[in-house]
C-alpha positions in Angstrom: 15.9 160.7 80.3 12.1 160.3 80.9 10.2 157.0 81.4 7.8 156.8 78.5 5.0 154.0 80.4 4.2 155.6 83.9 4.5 159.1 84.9 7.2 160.2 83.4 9.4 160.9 86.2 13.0 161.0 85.1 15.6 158.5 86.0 18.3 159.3 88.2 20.4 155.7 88.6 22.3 154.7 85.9 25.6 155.3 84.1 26.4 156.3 80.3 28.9 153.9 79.2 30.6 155.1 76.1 31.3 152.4 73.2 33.0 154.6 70.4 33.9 158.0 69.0 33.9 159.5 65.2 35.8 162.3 64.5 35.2 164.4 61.4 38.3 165.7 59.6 39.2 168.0 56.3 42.7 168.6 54.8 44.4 166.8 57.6 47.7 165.6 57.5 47.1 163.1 60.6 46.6 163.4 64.5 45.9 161.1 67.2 43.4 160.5 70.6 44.2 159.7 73.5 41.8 157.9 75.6 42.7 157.7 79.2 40.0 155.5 81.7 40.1 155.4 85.6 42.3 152.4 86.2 43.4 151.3 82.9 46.5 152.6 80.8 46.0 155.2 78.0 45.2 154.1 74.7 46.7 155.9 72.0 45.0 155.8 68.1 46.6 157.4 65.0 45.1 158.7 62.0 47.9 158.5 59.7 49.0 157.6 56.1 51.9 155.3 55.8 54.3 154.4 53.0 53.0 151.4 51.2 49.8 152.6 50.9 48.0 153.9 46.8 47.2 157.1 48.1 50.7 158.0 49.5 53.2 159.1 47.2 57.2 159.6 48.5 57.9 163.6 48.1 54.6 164.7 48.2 52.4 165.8 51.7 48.9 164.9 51.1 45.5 165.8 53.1 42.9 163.8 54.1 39.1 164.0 54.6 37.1 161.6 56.2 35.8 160.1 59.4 38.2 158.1 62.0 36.4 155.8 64.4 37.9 154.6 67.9 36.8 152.4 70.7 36.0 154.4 73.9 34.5 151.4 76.5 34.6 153.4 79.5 32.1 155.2 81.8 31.4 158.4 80.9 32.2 159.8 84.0 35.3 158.3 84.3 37.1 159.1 81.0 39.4 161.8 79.1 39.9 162.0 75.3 42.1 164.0 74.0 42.8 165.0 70.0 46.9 165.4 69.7 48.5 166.9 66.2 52.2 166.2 67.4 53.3 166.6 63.6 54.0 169.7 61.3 51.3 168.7 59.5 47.5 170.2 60.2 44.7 169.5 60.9 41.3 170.4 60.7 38.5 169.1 62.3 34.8 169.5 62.1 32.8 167.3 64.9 33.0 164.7 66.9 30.2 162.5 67.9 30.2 159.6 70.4 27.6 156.7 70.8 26.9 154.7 74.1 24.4 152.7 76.6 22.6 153.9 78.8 22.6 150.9 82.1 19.9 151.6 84.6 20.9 150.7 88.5 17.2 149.8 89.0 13.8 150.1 88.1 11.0 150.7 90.6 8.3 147.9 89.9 
């Protein structure tokens, strides 16, 4: 990152906290991401279609396409995410994109 109103020298204290990730998906049966943060416990989110639901049917396997959103909240620096397919089912993804803040240390004056 550059500052825009000086000199544009670039900034060097800071940290990238993550807020959230998307992941794109095609013909997926359902999968799941782990996201595991220095000193907190793993946090496990599944994409899945459950019984009960209009587009699930008993009998038949059905895809899905779509996005699936899930909270991150962790430094950048200090964080895994992992994508899991555990079932017999696929899965196909395209992309995954994050979004975050960028917090500055400090600011010279």
């Amino acid at each position: 990152m550059k500052e825009g109103e000086d000199d544009g020298k670039p900034i060097v204290g800071g940290r990238l906290q993550l807020l959230d990730g998307t992941i794109y998906y095609e013909n997926s049966g359902g999968f799941e991401v782990e996201v595991s943060a220095t000193g907190r416990a793993t946090s496990t989110y599944q994409l899945n279609r459950r019984l009960g639901t209009p587009e699930f049917s008993l009998g038949d396997i059905v895809f899905y396409s779509g996005s699936f959103t899930f909270p991150i909240l962790a430094d950048s620096r200090e964080v895994t995410i992992k994508m899991r397919n555990s079932s017999y089912l696929r899965s196909c993804w395209h992309n995954a994109e994050w979004s975050a803040n960028f917090v500055l240390n400090s600011r010279r004056a």
